[in-house]
ROKE-511516 format. One record per residue (C-alpha): residue in one letter; x, y, z. Coordinates in Angstrom, 3 decimals. Last residue first. Layout:
BEGIN
[atom 'a'; [X; Y; Z]]
...
//
This chain:
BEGIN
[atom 'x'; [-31.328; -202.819; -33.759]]
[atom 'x'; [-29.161; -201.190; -36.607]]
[atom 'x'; [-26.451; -204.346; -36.621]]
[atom 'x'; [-29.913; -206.706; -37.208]]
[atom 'x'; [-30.792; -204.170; -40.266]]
[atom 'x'; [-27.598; -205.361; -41.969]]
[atom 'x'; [-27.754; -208.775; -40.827]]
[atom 'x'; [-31.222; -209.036; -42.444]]
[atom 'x'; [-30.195; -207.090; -45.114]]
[atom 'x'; [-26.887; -209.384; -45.710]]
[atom 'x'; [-29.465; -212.483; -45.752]]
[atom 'x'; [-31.663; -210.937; -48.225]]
[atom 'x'; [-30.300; -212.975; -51.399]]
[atom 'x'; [-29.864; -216.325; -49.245]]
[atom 'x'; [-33.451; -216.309; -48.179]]
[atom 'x'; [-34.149; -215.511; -51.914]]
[atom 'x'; [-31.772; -218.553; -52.704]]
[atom 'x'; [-34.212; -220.284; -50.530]]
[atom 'x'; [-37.238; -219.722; -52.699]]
[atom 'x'; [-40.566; -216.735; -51.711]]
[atom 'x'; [-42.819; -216.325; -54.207]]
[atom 'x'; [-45.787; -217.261; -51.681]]
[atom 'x'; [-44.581; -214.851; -49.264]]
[atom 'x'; [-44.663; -211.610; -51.782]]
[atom 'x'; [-41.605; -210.465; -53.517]]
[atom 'x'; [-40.146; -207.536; -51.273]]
[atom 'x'; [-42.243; -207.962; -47.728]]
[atom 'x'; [-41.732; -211.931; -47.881]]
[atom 'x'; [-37.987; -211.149; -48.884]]
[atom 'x'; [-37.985; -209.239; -45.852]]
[atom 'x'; [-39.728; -211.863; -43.740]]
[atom 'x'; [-37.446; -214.582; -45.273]]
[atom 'x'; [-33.908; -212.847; -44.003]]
[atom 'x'; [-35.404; -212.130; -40.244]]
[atom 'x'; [-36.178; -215.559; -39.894]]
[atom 'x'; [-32.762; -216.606; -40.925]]
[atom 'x'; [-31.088; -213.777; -39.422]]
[atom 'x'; [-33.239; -215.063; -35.874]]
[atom 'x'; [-32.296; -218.628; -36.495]]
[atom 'x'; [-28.255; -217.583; -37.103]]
[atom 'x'; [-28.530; -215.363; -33.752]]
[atom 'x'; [-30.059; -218.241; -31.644]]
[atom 'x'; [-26.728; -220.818; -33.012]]
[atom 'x'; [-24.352; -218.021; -31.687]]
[atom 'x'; [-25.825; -217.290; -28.738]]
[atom 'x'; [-25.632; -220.795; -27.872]]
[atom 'x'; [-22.405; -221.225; -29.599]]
[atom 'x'; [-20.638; -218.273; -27.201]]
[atom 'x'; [-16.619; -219.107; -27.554]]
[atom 'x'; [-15.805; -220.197; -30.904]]
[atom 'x'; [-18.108; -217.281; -32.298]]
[atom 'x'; [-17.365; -216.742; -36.093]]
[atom 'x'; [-17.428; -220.666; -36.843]]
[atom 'x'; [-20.494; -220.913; -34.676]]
[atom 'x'; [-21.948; -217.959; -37.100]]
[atom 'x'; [-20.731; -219.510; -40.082]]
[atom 'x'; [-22.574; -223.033; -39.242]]
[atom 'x'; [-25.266; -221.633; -38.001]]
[atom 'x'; [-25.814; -219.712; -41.316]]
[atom 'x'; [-24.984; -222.833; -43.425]]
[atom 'x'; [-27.355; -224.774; -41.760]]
[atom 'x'; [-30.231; -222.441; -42.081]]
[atom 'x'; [-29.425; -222.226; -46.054]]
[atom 'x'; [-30.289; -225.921; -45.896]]
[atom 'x'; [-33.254; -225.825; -43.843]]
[atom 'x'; [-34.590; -223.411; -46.837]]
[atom 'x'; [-33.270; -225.587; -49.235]]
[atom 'x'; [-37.079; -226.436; -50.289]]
[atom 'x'; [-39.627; -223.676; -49.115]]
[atom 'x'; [-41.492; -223.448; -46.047]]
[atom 'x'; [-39.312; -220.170; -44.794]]
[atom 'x'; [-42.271; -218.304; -46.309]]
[atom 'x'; [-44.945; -219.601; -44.154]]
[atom 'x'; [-43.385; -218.130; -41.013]]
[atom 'x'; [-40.356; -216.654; -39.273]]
[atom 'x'; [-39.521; -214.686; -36.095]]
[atom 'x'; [-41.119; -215.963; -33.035]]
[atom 'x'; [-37.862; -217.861; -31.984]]
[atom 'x'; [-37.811; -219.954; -29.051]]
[atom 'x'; [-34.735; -220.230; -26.478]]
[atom 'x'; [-34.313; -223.470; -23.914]]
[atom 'x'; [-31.356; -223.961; -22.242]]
[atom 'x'; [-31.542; -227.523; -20.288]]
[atom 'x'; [-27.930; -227.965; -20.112]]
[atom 'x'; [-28.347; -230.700; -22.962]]
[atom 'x'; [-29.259; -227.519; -25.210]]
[atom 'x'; [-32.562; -226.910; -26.778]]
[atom 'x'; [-33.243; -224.253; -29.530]]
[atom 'x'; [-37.374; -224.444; -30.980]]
[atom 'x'; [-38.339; -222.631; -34.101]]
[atom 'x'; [-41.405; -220.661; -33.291]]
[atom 'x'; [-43.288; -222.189; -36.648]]
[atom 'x'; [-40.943; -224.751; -37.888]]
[atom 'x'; [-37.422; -225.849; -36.975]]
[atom 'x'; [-36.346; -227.720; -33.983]]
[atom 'x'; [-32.376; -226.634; -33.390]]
[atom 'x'; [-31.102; -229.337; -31.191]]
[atom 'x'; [-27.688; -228.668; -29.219]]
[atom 'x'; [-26.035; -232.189; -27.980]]
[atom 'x'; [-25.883; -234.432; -25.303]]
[atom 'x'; [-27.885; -237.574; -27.709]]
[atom 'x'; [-30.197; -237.956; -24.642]]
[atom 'x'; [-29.741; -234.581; -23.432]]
[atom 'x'; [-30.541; -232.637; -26.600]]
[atom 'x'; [-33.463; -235.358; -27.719]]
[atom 'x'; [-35.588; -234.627; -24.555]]
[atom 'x'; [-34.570; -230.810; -24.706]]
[atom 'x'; [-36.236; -230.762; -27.930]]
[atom 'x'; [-38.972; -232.715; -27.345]]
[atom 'x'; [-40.930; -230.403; -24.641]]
[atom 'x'; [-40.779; -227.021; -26.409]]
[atom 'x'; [-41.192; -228.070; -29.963]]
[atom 'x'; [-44.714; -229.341; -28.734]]
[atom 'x'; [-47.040; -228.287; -31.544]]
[atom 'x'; [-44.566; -229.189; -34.633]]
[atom 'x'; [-44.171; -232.320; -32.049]]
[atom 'x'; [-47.295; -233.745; -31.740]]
[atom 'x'; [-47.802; -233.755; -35.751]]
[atom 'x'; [-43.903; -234.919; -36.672]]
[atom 'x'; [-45.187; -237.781; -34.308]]
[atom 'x'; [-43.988; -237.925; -30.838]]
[atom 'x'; [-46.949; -239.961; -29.578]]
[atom 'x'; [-44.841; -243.118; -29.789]]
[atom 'x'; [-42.878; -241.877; -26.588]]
[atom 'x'; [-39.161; -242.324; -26.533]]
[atom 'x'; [-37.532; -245.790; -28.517]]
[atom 'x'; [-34.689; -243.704; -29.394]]
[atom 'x'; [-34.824; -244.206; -33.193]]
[atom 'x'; [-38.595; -242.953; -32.593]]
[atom 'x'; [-37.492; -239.704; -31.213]]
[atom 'x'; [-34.865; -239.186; -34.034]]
[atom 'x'; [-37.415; -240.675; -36.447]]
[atom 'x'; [-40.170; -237.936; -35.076]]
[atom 'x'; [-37.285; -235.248; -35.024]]
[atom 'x'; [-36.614; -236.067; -38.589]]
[atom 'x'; [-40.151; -234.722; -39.211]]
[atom 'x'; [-40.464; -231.931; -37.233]]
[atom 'x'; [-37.918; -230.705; -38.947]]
[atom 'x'; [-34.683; -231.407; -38.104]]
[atom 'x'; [-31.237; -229.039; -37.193]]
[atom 'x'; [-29.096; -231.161; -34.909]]
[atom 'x'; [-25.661; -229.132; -33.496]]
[atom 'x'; [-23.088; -231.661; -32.163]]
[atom 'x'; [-20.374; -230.208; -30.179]]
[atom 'x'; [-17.192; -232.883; -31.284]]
[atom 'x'; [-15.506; -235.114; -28.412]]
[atom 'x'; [-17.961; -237.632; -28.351]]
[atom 'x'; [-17.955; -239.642; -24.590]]
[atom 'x'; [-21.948; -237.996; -23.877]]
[atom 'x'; [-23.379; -239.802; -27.067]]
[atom 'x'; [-21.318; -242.928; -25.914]]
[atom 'x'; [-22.788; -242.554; -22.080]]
[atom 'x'; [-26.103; -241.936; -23.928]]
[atom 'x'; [-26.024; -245.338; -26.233]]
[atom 'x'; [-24.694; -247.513; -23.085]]
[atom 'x'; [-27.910; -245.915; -20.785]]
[atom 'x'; [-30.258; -247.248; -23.593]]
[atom 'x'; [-28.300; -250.740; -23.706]]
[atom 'x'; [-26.880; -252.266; -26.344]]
[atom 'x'; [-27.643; -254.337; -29.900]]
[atom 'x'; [-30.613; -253.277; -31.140]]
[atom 'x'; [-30.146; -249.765; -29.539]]
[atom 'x'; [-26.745; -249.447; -31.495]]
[atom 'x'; [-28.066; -250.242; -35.235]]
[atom 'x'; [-31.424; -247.689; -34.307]]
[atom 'x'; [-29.216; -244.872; -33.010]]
[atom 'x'; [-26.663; -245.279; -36.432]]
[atom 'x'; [-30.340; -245.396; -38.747]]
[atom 'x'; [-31.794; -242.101; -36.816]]
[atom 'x'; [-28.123; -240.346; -36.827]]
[atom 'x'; [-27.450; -241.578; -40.213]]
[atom 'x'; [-31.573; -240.353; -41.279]]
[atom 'x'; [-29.803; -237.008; -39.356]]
[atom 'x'; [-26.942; -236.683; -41.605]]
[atom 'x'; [-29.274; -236.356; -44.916]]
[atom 'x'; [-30.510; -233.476; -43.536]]
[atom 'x'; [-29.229; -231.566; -40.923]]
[atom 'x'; [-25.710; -232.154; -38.727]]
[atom 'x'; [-23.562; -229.257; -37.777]]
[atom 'x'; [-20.429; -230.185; -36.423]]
[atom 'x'; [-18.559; -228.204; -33.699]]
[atom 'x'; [-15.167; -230.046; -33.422]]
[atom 'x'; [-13.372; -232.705; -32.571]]
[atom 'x'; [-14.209; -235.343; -35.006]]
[atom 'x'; [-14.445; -238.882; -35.087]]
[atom 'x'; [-17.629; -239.903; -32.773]]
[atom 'x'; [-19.777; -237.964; -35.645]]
[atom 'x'; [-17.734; -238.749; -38.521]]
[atom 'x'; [-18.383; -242.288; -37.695]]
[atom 'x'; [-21.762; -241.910; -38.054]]
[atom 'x'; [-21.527; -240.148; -41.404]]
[atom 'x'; [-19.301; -242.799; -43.153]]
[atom 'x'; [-21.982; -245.157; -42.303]]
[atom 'x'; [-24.488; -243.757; -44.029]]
[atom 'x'; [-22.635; -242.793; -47.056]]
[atom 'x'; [-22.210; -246.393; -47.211]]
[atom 'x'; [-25.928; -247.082; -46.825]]
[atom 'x'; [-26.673; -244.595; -49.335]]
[atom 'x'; [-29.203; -242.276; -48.472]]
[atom 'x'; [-27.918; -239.387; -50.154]]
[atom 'x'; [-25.770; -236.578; -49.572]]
[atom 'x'; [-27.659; -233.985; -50.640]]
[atom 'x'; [-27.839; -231.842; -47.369]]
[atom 'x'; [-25.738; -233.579; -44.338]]
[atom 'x'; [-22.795; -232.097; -42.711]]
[atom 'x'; [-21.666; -229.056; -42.019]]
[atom 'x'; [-18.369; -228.973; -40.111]]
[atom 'x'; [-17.119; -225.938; -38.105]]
[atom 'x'; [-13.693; -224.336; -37.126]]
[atom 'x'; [-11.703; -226.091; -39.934]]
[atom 'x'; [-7.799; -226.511; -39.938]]
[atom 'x'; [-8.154; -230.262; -38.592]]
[atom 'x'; [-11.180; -231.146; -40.758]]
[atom 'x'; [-8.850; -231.392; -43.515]]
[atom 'x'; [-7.087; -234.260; -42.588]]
[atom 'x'; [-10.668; -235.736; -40.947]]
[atom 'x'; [-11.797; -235.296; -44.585]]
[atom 'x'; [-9.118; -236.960; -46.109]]
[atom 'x'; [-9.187; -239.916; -43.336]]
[atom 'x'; [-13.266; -240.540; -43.949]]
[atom 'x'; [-13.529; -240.534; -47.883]]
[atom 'x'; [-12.812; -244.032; -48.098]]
[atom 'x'; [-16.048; -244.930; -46.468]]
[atom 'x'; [-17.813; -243.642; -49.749]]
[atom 'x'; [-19.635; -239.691; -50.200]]
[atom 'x'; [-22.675; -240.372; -53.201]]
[atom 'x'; [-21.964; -240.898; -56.770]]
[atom 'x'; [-23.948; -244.062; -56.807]]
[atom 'x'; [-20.614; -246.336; -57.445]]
[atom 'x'; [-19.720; -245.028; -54.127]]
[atom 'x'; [-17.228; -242.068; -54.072]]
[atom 'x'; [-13.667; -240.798; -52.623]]
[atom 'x'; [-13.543; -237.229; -52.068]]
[atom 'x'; [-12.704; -233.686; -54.552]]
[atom 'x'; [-12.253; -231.170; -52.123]]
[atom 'x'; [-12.448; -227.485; -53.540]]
[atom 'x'; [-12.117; -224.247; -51.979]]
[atom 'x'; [-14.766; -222.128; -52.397]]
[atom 'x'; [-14.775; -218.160; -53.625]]
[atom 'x'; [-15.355; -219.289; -57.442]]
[atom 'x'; [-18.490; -221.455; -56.648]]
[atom 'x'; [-20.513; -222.198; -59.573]]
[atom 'x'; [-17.570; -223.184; -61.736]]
[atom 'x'; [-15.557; -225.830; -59.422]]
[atom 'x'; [-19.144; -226.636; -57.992]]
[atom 'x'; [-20.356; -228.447; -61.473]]
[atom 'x'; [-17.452; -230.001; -62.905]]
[atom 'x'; [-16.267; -231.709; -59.660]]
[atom 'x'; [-19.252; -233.476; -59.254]]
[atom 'x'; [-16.995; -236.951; -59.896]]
[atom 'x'; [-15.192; -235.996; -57.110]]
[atom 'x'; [-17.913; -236.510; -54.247]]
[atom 'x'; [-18.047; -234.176; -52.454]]
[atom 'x'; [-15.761; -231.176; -49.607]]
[atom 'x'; [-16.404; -227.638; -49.671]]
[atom 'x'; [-13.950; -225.623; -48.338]]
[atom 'x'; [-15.319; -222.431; -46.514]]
[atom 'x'; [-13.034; -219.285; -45.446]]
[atom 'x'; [-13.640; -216.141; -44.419]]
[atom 'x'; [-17.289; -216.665; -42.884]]
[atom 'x'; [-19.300; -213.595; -42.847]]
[atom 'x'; [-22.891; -214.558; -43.148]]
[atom 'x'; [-23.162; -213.900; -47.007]]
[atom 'x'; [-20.151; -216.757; -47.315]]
[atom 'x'; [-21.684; -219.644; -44.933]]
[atom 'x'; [-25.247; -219.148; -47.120]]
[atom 'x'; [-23.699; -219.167; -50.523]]
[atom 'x'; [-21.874; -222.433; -49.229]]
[atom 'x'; [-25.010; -224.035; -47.689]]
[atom 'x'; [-26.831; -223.004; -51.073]]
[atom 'x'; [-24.581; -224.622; -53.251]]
[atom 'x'; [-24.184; -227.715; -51.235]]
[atom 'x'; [-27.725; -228.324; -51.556]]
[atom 'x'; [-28.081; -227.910; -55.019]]
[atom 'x'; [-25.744; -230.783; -56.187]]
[atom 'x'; [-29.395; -233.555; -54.957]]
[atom 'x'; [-29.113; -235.618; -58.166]]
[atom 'x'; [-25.452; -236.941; -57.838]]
[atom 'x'; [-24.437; -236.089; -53.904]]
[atom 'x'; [-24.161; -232.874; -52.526]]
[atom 'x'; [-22.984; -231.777; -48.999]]
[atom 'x'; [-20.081; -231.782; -46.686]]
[atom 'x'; [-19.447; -228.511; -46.062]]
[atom 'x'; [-15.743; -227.195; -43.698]]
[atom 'x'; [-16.127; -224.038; -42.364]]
[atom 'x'; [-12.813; -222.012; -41.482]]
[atom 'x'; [-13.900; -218.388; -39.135]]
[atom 'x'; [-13.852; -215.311; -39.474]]
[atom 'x'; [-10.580; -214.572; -37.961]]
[atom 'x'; [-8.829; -216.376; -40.980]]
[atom 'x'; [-10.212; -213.880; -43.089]]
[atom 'x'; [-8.074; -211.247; -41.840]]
[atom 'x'; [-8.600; -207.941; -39.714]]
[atom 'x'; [-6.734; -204.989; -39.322]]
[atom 'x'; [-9.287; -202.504; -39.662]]
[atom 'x'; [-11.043; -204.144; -37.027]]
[atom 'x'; [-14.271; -205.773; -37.375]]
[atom 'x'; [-17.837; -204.684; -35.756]]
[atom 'x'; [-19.303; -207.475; -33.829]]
[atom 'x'; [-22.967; -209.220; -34.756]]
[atom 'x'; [-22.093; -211.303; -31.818]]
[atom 'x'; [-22.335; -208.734; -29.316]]
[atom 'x'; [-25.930; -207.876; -30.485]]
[atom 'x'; [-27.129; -211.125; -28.459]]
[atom 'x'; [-30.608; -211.177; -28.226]]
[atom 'x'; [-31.222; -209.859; -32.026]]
[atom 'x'; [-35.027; -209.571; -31.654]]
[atom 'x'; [-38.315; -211.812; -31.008]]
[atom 'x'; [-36.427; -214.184; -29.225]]
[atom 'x'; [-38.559; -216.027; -26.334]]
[atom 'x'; [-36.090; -217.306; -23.267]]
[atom 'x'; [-37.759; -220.745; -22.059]]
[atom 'x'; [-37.230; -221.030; -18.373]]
[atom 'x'; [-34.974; -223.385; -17.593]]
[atom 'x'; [-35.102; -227.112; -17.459]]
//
């Protein structure tokens, strides 16, 4: 593993890249969201607000179509995709081959927030995982599939079988949990039973690049001195961000800001993915200096995002 890299500024001002007269939204980057379910609509919202204020050009939002009446008004600048649904108004199986259609013009997928714990909806985010071909962003919701998908496969093959299939995807799979869904992560895995969410809010350093190369993927930890691991053993820690980011749909607006800056950056996701942590940070420390840290709601992270970029491009 190499040595950690400690981010306590923009590290890679390159990506924050002044645009060219001549420049159209299809250079910034196609996102696709997969978010929202009946109950738990105010995830997808937030992802989408998030993607936009971080300079994405394009984002189509993809749920379940009887929701239809609530993001077609509250997100004018969206496209639409109205998918198949389980009788609990959650994402079904037969949404897979629409959203793989429409996956094919997309840069990025963000899967996860609000889309229930349906076992169907379960399943259909597994296979989106080994289906796709692309950077996906998985938080939320997606990661209980990941745990539950893990669990199904270790019952029935071998550890070494589950990380040669992990390895064999051809997306670039970006993890964002807590320390929380990094304990059923770990535990899906069978790894040490003293990873609990407890042991590893205090040891971000050593499980995340445990998890990135078993499952070969990027794993954003969140939480005080939010934790990125790579499968190559890259390690970068973020100093910027504290009590305020503790707020529901926080991880959610996080998401979205990866997601646009991967999108944005097809060629440096590493950099990419650190950058989107540090806005993030950077986003609920000034609405912690405006409104007072306790005040502090995602849609306020959301709200100060272009100030954080803003003062990011001044650096």
């Amino acid at each position: 593993m190499a040595k950690p890299i400690y981010q306590d500024k923009v590290l890679y001002p390159k990506l924050l890249w002044s645009r060219p007269l001549h420049f159209y939204k299809s250079e910034a980057g196609k996102i696709l969201v997969l978010a929202g379910s009946k109950g738990m609509t105010g995830a997808a919202i937030l992802i989408c607000e998030a993607v936009f204020r971080s300079g994405t050009g394009i984002l189509l939002l993809g749920f379940p179509e009887s929701l239809k009446g609530i993001y077609r008004g509250v997100l004018p600048e969206a496209m639409t995709l109205e998918l198949p649904e389980t009788p609990g108004h959650s994402l079904a199986k037969k949404a897979e081959k629409p959203i793989l259609d429409n996956a094919r013009s997309c840069d990025v997928v963000v899967i996860g927030p609000g889309l229930s714990q349906n076992a169907e909806t379960i399943q259909l985010v597994w296979e989106l995982v080994f289906a796709l071909d692309k950077a996906v962003v998985l938080d939320a919701d997606g990661l209980t599939a990941l745990a539950k998908g893990i669990e199904v496969m270790l019952s029935k093959e071998s550890e070494d079988y589950l990380i040669e299939y992990f390895q064999g995807k051809s997306c670039e799979l970006i993890i964002t949990p807590h320390p929380g869904e990094a304990a059923r992560v770990a535990s899906a895995l069978g790894l040490d039973k003293k990873f609990t969410s407890h042991y590893i809010e205090n040891h971000k350093e050593e499980v995340g690049p445990i998890i990135a190369k078993k499952l070969s993927c990027t794993v954003v930890l969140k939480g005080h001195d939010t934790t990125i691991a790579t499968s190559r053993g890259d390690v970068i820690i973020n100093r910027l961000g504290g009590p305020e980011l503790a707020t529901a749909g926080s991880g959610d607006v996080l998401s979205g800001i990866i997601g646009s800056f991967v999108g944005q950056n097809p060629d440096n996701h590493l950099e990419a993915i650190a950058t989107a942590v540090y806005l993030h940070g950077l986003a609920g420390k000034i609405a912690k200096e405006e409104i007072g840290e306790r005040s502090v709601i995602a849609s306020d992270i959301v709200r100060y995002l272009p100030k954080s970029i803003k003062k990011a491009e001044e650096e």
